[in-house]
N, C-alpha and C positions, 0 to 999 in steps of 0.2 A: 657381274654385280647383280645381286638379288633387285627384282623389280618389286619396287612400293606403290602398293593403292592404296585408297580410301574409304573405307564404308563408314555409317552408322551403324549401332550395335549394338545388344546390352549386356553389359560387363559386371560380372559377380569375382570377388575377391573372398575366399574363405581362408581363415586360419585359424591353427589351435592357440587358446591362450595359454601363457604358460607350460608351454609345450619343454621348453628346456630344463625348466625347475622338476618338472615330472620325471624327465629323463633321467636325473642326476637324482632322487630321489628312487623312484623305484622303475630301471630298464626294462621289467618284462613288462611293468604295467602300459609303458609308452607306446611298447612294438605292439601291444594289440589294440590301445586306442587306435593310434596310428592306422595298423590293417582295415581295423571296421571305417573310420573315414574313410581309407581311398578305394574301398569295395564300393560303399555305398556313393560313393562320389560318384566315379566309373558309370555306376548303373544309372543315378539319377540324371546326371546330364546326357547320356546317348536315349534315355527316354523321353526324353523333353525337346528332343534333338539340339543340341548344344555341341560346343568344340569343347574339352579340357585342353587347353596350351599350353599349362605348365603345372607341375606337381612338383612339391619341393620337400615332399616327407610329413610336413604341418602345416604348409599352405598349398593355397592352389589357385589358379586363376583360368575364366571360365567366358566363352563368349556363347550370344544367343542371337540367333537373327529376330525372334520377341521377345519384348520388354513381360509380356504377361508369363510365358515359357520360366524364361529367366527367375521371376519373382515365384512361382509355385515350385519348381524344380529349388530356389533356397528352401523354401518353407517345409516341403517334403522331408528334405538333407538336415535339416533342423530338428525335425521332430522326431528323426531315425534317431541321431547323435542324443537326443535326450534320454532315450531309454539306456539303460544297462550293459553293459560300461559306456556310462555315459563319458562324451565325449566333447570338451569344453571349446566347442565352434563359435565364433562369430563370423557375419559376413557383410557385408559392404557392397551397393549394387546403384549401378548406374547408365544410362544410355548417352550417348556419344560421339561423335565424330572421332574416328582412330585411323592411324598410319597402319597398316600391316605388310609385314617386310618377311617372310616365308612364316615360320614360324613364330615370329615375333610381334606383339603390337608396340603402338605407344602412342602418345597425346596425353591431354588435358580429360580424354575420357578413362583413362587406365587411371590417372594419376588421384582421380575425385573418387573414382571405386576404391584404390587403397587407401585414403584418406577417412571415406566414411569406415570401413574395416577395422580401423583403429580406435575410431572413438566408441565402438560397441564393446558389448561386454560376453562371457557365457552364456551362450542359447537366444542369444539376440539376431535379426537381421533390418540391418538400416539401411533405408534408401533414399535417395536425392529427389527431390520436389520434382524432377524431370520423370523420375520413376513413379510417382507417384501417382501424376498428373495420368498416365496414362494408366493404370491400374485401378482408379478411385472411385471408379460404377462399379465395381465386381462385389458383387455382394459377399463370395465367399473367402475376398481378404479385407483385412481392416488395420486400419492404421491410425496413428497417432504422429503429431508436430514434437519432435523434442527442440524446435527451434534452427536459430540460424547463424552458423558460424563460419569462418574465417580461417583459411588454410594459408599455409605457408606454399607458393607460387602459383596459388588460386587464385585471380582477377576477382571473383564476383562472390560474398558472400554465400551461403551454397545451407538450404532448408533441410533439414534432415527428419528422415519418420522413422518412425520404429514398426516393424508389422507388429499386431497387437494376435492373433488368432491364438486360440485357445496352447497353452505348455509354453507356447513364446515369453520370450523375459525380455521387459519394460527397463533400459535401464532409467533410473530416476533420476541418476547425476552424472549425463554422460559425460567421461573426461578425456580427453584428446592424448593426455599424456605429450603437452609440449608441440604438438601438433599443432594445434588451433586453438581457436578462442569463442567461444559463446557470444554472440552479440544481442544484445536486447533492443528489439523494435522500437523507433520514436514511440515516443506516448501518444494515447489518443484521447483530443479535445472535444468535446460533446459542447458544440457553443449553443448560449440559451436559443429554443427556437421562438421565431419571432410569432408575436400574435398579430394575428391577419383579421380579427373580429371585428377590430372596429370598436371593442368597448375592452378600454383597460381595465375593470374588473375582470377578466379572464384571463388577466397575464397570469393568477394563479395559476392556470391548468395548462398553458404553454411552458411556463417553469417547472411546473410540478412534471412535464410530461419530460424535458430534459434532465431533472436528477432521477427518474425513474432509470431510463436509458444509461444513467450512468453509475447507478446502482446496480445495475444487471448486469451490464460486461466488465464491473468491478471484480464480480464474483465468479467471473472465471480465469482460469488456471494460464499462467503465461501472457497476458492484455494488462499493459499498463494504461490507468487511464486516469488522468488530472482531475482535482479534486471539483468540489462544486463550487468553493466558493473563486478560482482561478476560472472556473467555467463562467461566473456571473461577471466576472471585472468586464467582459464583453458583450453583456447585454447594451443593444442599439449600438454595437462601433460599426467603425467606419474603415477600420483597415483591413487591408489585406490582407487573404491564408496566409502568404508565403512571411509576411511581420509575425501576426500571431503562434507561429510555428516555431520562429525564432525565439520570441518572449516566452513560450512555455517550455520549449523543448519538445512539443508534438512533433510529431512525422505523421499524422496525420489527423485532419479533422472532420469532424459529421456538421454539417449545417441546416437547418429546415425550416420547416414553419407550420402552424398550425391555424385554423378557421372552424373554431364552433359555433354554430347557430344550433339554439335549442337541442334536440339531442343527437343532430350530426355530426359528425366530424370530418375534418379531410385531414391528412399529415402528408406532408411533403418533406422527403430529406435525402442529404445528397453527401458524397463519403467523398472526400479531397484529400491526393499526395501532397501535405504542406510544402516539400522542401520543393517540389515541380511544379505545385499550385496545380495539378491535374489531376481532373475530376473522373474517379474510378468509376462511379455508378450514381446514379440517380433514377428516385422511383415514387409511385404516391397513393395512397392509400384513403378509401373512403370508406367509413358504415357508420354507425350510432356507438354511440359509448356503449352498449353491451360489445362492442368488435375492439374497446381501444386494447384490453391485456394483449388479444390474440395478434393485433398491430404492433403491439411492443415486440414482443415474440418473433416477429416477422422484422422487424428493421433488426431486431439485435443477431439474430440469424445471418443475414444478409452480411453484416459490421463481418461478423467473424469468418464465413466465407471468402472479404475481400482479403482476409488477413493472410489468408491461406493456414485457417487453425481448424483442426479435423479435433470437432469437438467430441468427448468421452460420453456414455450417460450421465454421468452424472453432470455436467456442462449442462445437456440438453434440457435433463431435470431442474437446473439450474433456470434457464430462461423461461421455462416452463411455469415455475411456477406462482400461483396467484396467492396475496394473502386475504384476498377476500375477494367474494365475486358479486356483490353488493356495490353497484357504480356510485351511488348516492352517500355511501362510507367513502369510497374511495375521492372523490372530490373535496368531499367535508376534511380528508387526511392531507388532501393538495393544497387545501386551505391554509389548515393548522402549519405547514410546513414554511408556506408563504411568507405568514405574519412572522412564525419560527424567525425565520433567515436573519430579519431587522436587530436582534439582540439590543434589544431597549426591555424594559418593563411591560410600556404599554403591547409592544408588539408580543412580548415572550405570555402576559396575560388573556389576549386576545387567541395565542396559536392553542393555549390550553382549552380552551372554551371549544375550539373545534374541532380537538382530539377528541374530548370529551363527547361532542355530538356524535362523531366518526362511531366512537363504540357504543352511543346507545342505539346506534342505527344497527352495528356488529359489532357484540360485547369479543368475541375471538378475534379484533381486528387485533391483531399481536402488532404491526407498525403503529398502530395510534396511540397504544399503550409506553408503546417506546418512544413516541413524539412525545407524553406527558414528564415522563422522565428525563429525557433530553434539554425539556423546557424548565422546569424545575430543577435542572445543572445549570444551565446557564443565567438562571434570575443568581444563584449563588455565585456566580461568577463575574457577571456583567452590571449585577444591580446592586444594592446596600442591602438585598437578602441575607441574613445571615445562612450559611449552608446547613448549620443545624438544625434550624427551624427548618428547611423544605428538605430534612434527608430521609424523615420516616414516609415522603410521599414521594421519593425518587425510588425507595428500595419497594417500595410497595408497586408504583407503576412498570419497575422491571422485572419483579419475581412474577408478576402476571402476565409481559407479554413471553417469557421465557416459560411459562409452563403451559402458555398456547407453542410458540416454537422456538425452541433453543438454539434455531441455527440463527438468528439474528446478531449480527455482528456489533451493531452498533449498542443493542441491548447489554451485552457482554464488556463491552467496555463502558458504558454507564454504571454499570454495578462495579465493575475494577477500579473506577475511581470513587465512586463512595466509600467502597472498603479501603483504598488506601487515606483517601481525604479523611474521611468521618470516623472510620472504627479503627484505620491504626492497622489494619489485618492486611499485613504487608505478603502473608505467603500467598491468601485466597487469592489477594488483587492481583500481582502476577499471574496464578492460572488462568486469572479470568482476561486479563490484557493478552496473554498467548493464545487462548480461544478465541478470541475476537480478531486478532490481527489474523490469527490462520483461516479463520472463514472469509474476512475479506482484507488482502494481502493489502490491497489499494487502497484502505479507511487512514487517509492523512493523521483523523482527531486520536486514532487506535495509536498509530504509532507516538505521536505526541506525547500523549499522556501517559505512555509506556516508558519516554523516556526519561520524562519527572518522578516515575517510579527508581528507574537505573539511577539518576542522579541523585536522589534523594537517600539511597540505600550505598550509595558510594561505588556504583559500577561508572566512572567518568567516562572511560574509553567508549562501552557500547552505548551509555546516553548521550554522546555527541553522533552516533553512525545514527541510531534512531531519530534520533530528532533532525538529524541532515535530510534521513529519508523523508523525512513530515515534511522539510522545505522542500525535496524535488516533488512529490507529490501535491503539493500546494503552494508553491511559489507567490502567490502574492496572497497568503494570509497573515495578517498583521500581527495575528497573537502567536503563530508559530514563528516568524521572525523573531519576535520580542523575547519570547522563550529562549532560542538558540542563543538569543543576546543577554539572558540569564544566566546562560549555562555558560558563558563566556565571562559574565562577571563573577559568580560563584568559583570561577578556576581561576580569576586574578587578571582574566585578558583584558583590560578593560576599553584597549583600541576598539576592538574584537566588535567588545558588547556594544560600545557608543556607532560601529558601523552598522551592525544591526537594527539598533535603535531609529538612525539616519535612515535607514532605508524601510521600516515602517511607516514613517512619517513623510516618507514621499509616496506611498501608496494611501493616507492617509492622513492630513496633517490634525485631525482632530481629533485620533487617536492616543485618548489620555495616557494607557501605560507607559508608551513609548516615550515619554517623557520624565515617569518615575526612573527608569530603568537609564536614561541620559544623569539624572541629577545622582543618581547612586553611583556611576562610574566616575563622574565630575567629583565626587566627595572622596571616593578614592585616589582617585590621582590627584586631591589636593586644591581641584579648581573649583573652590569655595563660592565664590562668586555667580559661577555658571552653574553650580549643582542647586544653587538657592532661587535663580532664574528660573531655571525646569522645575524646580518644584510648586513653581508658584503657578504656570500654565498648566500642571497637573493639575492644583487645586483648583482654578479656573475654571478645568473643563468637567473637573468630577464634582464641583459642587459641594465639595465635602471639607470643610476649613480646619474640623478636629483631628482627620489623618493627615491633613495639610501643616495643619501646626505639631504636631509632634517628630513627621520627618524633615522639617526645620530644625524643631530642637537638637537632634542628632546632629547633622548639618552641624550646625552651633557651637556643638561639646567637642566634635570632630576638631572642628578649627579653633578650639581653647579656648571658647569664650560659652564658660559650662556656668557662669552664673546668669548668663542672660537661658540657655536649655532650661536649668532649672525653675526660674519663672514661669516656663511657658507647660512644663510639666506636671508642677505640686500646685496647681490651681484647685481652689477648694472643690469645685463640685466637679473634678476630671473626671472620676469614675463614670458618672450621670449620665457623660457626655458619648463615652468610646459606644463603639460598634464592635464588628466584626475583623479578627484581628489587632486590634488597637490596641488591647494588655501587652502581647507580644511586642508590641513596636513599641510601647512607652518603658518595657525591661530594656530593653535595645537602646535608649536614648540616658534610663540611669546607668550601665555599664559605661555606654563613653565617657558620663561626667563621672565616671570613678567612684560609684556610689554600689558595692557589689552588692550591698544586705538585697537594697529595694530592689535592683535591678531581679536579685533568686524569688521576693515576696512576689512581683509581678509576673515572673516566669510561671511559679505556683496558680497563678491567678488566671493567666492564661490555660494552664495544662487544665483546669478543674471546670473551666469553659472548652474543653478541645475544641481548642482553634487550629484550625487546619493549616496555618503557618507557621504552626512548628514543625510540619514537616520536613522542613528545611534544616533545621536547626544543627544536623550534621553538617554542613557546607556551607554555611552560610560564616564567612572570617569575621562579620560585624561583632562575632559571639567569642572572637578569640582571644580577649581577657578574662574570661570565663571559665576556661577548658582547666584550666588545674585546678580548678575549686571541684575537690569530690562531689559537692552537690551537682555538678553540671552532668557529669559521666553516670549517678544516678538518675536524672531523669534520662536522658538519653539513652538507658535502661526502660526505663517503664514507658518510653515509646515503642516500645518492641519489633526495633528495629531487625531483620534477619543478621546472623551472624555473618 
């Protein structure tokens, strides 16, 4: 009986791709790839001193008693196989505990070498976080995270790099081919840090100092990380990592705290396993707010370190960089952002005033310019602003901070929804919601209102995956629940929408919408009573009695009782009275009393104010006595809608 030992090892797997197809296409061409592989094979492993164990024609399998040997001896074999006839290698490498039985090995270390092997491509070599760990000082290889996946009778998910050095091929979307599976990291919670000052006026610059942090490892490649306002639902709690982790879906969270007096600072922050509640690292930093960017810098470095993510330059450029180095802008923008958050009038008025100071102090602050823009979205959203009136100062406040720096994410999607909202320019807004989500994958509002674009343009299927992605990205934001529960009354679900609804209003119960969006589902399914209930606590909390009393009147005609609607409609001075959207909703209430003329005159009336609620107007069934009247499918034209 052959006697079995045991060593460690490091174990390289090479094979040709497509090596069959080659054969059976062109034979002479196979037998000389082939040659040059096992020449070069041959020579490079007894240079590096390595064993070949096995040649199979188009594979091979290679042991090293070093993990470093091993890795340069791939990268050598790799960039021979590149040149002419080049020769379609991938390789797979790993260190080990292995059985060896004369000739033969085996284990769980042979088994993760051919595992990685498979999921590379041509000219690639991939290796296991074990491989990594030990090669990762050497200045003359470098590598990349393609992430961590899940092998079939592999126990422990298993982190895979790609060597990056110069001819080497990245692959982008490595695929297991049935193998395995890609598993994406918990998400990471950035909870507000706590102010330690002593004077609650500075909780701006403790807040402002956690969406900074969470703005920054937004913007890098493969970190998911929860939004800000699911960040804020836990400013001053009281529960535990291991709850919180739960309620978000982190796997892990950053916690800390902050102490400015005059122009010092100290930051304290500490990086926690949610699902173990065990604390990876903690560390704390002190100097004057000229040190706090190069302290961002340094904690977000740190984050990504424990991640085990071997960041790119452009990553580093990423953290790197400042948009302004003026601390007294910078503050006056932590400000503006503060009052931001409140989405009231007074608050969204106030955050403009310190945007504004932000860029007299630095006219090139391109984020304050994007804070005025942002603020002036949401007065159109949140307040009785009409969006018309503050759109020549939204498109104005983004075409400036985008001609200081276009890679601003949020900028990008500011201007995509004015173009969809206000101009109708349904193809620009698209490019410009794909720019923005692709600079920051992780912007909850990008995706949201990307996929008000897909619904509104009749993509149903991807605007329910995007707008899912806005809820895992932001799980307790009221208005992307509410949305999702749109997009659920718009397709008819109307359980769907009124569960949605329900569960805004428990994160929330003075969340006006979430009460429109209950008594619209209640009118649908009929429950007349309950939908006139919810609209009256709408009207309650919005203050507004004239959008209150015309989605009664619908209500009203809905349920057949269209001469009491009408009362409440042909009141002499209505016009006087409407706001923003309210033509479109009073067309909406003469359709259901069966009055088509006035119902098309107010549509008119509406279209020649663009009101931005007709963008709906393809999905929206409240319009589906309508739809054969030629006039309907003409305007529905002159909204220009993409084909």
């Amino acid at each position: 009986m052959t006697e079995q030992t045991r060593q460690l090892t490091a174990i390289l797997f090479a094979d040709m791709a497509g090596y069959t197809a080659i054969m059976q296409e062109d034979e002479e061409l196979a037998l000389l790839l082939r040659n040059k592989f096992q020449t070069k094979l041959e020579e490079t492993v007894k240079e590096h001193q390595g064993v070949l164990l096995d040649f199979r024609g188009d594979g091979a399998l290679c042991t090293f008693n070093s993990t470093l040997a091993a890795v340069l001896a791939a990268i050598s074999l790799q960039q021979d196989m590149l040149a002419d006839p080049r020769v379609p290698l991938r390789m797979g490498l790993h260190t080990g505990d292995i059985i060896v039985e004369g000739k033969n090995i085996y284990g769980d270390g042979v088994n993760i070498a051919s595992r990685l092997e498979s999921v590379g491509g041509p000219g690639s070599i991939l290796i296991s976080a074990k491989v990594y760990d030990d090669i990762k000082n050497q200045r003359s290889i470098q590598a990349v995270s393609l992430g961590r996946y899940t092998f079939k009778n592999v126990k422990d998910p298993i982190e895979i790099y790609a060597i990056s050095n110069p001819g080497l091929n990245i692959p982008q979307n490595a695929d297991p081919e049935g193998k395995g599976n890609k598993t994406l990291p918990g998400n990471i919670l950035v909870l507000p840090f706590v102010n330690m000052s002593n004077d609650h006026e500075q909780d701006y610059f403790s807040d402002g100092l956690t969406e900074e942090l969470i703005a920054n490892l937004s913007r890098l490649k493969g970190i998911r990380v929860n939004s800000r306002t699911t960040s804020m639902k836990y400013k001053g709690t009281t529960q535990d990592i291991k709850t919180i982790g739960q309620e978000t879906g982190a796997g892990y969270v950053i916690e800390g705290s902050v102490r400015k007096q005059g122009n010092n600072i100290r930051i304290t922050a500490q990086f926690v396993d949610a699902a173990q509640d065990l604390h990876l690292w903690a560390d704390s930093y002190t100097g004057t707010l000229d040190d706090i960017f190069s302290i961002q810098e340094k904690v977000s470095l740190k984050i990504a370190g424990a991640l085990r993510s071997q960041l790119t330059h452009e990553d580093r450029e990423t953290l790197q960089k400042r948009y302004t180095e003026n601390t007294e802008a910078y503050q006056l923008y932590l400000r503006g952002r503060y009052f931001w958050k409140k989405r009231n009038s007074e608050g969204l008025h106030t955050a403009i005033k310190y945007f504004e100071k932000a860029i007299e102090t630095d006219p090139d602050y391109a984020l304050a310019w994007a804070g005025i823009a942002d603020s002036y979205t949401l007065l159109g959203e949140y307040t009785n602003h009409p969006r018309r009136e503050v759109h020549a100062k939204i498109t104005s406040a983004v075409n400036k901070a985008l001609a200081i720096d276009n890679t601003i994410a949020e900028a990008h999607i500011s201007l995509a929804t004015a173009l969809m909202l206000n101009d109708w320019d349904w193809k620009h807004a698209e490019k410009e919601f794909k720019l923005g989500i692709k600079l920051d994958p992780n912007y909850a509002t990008g995706h949201h209102w990307y996929a008000e674009w897909l619904l509104f343009t009749g993509n149903t299927a991807e605007a329910f995956r995007e707008i899912s992605l806005a809820v895992e990205l932001d799980p307790v934001s009221q208005g992307i629940l509410k949305d999702k529960g749109i997009f659920y009354y718009y397709t008819r679900h109307y359980d769907e929408a009124i569960e949605m609804a329900t569960l805004a209003l428990e994160l929330d119960p003075g969340f006006s919408p979430a009460h429109r969006l209950l008594s619209l589902s209640f009118t649908a399914k009929g429950l007349f009573e309950e939908a006139i209930k919810e609209n009256e606590k709408w009207g309650k909390q919005t203050g507004d009695k004239v959008k209150t009393d015309i989605s009664l009147a619908y209500i009203l005609a809905t349920s057949g009782q269209r001469e009491k609607a009408r009362k409440i409609i042909e009141k002499e001075n209505m016009e006087t009275l409407l706001g923003s959207n309210d033509y479109r909703n009073v067309a909406l209430a003469y359709a259901a009393v069966g009055d088509v003329e006035k119902a098309f005159d107010w549509l008119e009336k509406s279209y020649s104010l663009h009101e931005e609620s007709l963008c709906s107007l393809k999905v929206d069934h409240k319009f589906d006595i309508l739809h054969k009247d030629p006039r309907f499918n003409s305007l529905i034209k002159r909204l220009n809608f993409p084909e």
